[in-house]
C-alpha atoms as a printed R data frame, in Angstrom:
    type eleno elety resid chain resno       x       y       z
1   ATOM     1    CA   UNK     A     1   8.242 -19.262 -18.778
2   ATOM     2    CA   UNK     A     2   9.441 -17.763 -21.941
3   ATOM     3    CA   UNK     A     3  13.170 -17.097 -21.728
4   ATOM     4    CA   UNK     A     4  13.649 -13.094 -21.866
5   ATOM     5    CA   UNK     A     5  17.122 -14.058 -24.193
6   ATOM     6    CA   UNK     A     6  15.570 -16.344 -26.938
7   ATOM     7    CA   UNK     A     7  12.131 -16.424 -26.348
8   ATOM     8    CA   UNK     A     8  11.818 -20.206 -26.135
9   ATOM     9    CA   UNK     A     9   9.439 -21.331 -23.171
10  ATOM    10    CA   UNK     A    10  11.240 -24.283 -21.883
11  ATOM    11    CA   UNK     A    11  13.595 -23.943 -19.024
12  ATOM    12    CA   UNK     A    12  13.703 -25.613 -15.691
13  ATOM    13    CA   UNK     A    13  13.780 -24.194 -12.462
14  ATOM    14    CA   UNK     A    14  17.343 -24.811 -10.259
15  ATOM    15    CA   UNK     A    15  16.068 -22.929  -6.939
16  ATOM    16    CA   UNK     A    16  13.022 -21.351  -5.467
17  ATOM    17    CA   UNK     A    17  13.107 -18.739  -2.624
18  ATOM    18    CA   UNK     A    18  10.214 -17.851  -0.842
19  ATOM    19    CA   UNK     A    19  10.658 -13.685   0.224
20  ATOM    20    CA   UNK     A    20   8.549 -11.348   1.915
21  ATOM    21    CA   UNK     A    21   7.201 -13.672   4.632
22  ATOM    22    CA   UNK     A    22   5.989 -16.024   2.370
23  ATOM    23    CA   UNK     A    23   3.941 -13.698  -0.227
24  ATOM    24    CA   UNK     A    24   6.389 -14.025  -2.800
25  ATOM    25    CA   UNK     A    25   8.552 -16.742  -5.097
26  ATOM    26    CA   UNK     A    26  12.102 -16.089  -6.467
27  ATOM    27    CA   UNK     A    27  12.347 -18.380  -8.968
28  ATOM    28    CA   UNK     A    28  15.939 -19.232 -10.436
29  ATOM    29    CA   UNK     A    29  15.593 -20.424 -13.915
30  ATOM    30    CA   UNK     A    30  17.490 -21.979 -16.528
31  ATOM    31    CA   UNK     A    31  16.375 -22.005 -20.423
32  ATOM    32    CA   UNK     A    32  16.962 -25.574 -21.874
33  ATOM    33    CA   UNK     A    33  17.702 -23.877 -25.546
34  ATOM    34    CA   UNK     A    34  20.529 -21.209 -24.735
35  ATOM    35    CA   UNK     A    35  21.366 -22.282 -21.487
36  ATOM    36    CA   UNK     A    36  21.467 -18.725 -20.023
37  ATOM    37    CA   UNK     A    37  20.152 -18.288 -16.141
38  ATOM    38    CA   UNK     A    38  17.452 -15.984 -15.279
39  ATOM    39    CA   UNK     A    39  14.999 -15.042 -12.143
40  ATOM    40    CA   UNK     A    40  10.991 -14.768 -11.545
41  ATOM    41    CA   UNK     A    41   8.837 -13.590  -9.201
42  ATOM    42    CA   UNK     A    42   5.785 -15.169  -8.530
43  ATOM    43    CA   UNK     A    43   3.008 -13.010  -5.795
44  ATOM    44    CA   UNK     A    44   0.140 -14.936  -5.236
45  ATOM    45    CA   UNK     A    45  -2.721 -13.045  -6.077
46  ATOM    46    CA   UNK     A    46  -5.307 -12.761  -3.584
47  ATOM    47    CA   UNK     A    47  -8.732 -14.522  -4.629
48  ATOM    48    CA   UNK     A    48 -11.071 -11.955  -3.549
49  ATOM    49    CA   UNK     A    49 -10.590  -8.853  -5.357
50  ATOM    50    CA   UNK     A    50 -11.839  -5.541  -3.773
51  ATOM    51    CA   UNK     A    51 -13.745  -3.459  -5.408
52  ATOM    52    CA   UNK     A    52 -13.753   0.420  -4.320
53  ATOM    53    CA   UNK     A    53 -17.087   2.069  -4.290
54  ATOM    54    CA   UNK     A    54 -16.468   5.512  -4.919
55  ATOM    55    CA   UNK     A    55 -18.513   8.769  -3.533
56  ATOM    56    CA   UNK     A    56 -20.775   9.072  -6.750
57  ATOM    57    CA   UNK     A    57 -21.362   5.393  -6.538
58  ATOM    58    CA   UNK     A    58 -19.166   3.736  -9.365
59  ATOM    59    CA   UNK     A    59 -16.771   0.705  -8.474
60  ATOM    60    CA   UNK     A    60 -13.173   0.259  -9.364
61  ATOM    61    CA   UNK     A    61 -10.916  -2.498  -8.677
62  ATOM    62    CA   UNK     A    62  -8.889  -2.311  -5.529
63  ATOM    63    CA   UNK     A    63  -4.989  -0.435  -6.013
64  ATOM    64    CA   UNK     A    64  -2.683  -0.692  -3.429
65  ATOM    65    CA   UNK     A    65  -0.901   1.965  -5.359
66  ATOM    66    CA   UNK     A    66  -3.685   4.772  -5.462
67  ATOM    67    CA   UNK     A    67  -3.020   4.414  -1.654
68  ATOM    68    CA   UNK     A    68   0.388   4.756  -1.839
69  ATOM    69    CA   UNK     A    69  -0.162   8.129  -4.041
70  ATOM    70    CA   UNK     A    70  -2.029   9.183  -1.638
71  ATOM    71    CA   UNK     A    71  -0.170   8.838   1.491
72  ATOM    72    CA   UNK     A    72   3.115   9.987  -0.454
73  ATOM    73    CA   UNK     A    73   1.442  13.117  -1.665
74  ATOM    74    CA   UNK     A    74   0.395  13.840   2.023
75  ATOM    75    CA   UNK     A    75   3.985  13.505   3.208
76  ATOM    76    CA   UNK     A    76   5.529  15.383   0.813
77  ATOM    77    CA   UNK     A    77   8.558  16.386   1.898
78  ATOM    78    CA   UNK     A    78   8.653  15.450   5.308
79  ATOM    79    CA   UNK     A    79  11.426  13.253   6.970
80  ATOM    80    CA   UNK     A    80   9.261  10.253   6.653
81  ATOM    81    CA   UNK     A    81  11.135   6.829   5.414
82  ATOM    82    CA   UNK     A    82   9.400   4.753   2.645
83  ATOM    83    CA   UNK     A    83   9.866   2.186   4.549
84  ATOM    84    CA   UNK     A    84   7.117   3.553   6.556
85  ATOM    85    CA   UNK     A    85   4.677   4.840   4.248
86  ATOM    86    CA   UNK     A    86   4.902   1.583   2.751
87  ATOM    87    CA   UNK     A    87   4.316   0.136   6.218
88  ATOM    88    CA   UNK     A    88   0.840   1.941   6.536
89  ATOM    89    CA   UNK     A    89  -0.191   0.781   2.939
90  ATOM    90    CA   UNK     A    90   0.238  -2.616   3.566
91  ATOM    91    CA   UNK     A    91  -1.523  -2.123   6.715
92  ATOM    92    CA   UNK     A    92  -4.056  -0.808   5.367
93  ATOM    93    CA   UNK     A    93  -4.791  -3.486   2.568
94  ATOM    94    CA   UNK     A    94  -4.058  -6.401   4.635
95  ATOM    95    CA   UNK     A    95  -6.783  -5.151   7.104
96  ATOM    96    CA   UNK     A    96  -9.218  -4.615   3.997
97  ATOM    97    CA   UNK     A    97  -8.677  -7.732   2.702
98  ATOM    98    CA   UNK     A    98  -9.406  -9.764   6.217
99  ATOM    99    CA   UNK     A    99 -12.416  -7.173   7.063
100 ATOM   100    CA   UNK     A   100 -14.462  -6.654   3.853
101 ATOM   101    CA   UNK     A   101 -15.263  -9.339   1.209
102 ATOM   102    CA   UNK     A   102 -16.020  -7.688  -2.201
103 ATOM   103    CA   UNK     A   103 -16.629  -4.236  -1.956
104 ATOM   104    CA   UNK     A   104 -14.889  -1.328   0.712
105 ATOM   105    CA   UNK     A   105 -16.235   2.062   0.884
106 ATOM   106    CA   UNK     A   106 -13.670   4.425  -0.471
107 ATOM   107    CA   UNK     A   107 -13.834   6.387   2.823
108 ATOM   108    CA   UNK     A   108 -13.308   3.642   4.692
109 ATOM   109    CA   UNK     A   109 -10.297   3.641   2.734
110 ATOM   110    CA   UNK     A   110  -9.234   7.235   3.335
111 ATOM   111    CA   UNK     A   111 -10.585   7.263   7.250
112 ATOM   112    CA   UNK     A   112  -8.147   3.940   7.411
113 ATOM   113    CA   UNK     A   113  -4.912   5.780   6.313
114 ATOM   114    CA   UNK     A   114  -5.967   9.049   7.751
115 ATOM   115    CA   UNK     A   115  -5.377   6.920  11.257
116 ATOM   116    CA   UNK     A   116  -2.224   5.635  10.657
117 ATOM   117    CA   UNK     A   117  -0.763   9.240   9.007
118 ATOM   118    CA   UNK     A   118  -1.799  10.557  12.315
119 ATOM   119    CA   UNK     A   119  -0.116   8.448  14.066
120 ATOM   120    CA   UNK     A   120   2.873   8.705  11.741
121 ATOM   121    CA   UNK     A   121   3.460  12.528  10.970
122 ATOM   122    CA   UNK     A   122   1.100  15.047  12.138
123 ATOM   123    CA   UNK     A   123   1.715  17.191   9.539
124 ATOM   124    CA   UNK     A   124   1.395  14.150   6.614
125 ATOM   125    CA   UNK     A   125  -2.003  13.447   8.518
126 ATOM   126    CA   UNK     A   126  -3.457  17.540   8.338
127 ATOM   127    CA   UNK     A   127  -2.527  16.915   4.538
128 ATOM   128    CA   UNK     A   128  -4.260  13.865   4.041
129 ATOM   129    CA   UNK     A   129  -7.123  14.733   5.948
130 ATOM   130    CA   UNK     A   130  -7.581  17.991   4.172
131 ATOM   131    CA   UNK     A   131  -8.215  16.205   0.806
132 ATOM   132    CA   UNK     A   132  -9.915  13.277   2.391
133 ATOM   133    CA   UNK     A   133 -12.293  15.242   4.846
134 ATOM   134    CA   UNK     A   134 -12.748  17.517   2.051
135 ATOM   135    CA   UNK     A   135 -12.413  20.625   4.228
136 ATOM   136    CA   UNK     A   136 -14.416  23.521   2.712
137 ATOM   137    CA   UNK     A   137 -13.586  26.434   4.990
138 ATOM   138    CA   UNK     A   138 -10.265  27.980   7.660
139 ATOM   139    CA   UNK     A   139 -12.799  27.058  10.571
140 ATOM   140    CA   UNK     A   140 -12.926  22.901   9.256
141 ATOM   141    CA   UNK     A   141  -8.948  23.164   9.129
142 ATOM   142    CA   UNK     A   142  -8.520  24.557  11.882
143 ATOM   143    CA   UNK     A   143 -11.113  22.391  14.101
144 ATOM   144    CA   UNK     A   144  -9.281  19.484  13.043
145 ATOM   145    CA   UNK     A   145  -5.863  21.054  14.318
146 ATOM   146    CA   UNK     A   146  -7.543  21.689  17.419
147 ATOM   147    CA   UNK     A   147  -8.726  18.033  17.797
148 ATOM   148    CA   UNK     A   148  -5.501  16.622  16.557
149 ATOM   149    CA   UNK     A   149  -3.530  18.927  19.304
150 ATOM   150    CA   UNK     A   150  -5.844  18.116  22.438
151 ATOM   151    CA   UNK     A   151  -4.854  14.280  21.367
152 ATOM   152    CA   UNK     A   152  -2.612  12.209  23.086
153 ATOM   153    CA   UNK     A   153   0.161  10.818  20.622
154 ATOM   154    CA   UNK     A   154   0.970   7.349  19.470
155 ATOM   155    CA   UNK     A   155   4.568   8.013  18.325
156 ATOM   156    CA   UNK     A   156   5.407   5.038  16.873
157 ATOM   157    CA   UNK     A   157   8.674   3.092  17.847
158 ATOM   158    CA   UNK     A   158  11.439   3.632  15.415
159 ATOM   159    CA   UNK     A   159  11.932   0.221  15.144
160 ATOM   160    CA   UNK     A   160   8.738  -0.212  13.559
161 ATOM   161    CA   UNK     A   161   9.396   2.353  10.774
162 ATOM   162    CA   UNK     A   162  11.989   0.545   8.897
């Protein structure tokens, strides 16, 4: 590692952490020319890469944070925790990642979090499902209000948002 103070790149490591179940390394590091202390983070990077195919066809690599956009745009403003949107990302990915093994279909993407958003927020879901169902007239809107009404709901615990 190349010390963020001096720039030399030796330095020895005094204690590693693993965080987030695993996924990630806190590093604790030392630089053996100024002898100031700093930390890392090491994410191991999943092998298989997804690749997105989009609706006219083209592929682009796999963001978790596209998703993210997405499912914050949809909730706005509504009293939904990070926490939780978070929650539904990660979901979402891990479930990609064990399901498909190169390339998803981006509407499996979008069908994927329009689930969980309905699940979620009701409101965050009509949003989401507006862009991603790409609604063209009142009657499409308000079938899917209908639908989403005459369905039972999986409120989930609050527990499970944070």
């Amino acid at each position: 590692m190349i010390c963020p103070y001096c720039g030399e790149d030796r330095d020895k490591v005094i204690d590693s952490r693993a965080s987030d179940g695993g996924v990630v390394v806190r590093r604790r590091r030392e630089c053996l020319e100024c002898t100031r202390r700093y930390t890392t983070y090491e994410r191991v990077e999943k092998t298989a890469r997804l690749a997105v195919v989009k609706r006219d066809g083209s592929r682009v690599a796999f963001d978790p944070q596209n998703v993210l956009r997405g499912v914050q745009a949809a909730c706005g403003k509504r009293p939904i925790p990070e926490a939780a949107k978070l929650k539904v990302v990660q979901e979402v990915e891990d479930e990609l990642h064990r399901e498909f093994d190169r390339e998803v279909p981006s509407s499996e993407i979008g069908r994927r979090v329009a689930g969980r958003l309905r699940d979620l927020d009701q409101i965050a879901y009509i949003r989401y499902a507006s862009e991603h169902y790409d609604f063209r007239t009142l009657d499409d809107l308000s079938d899917e209000v209908s639908d989403l009404k005459s369905r039972p709901r999986n409120l989930p615990n609050q527990q499970e948002l944070f």
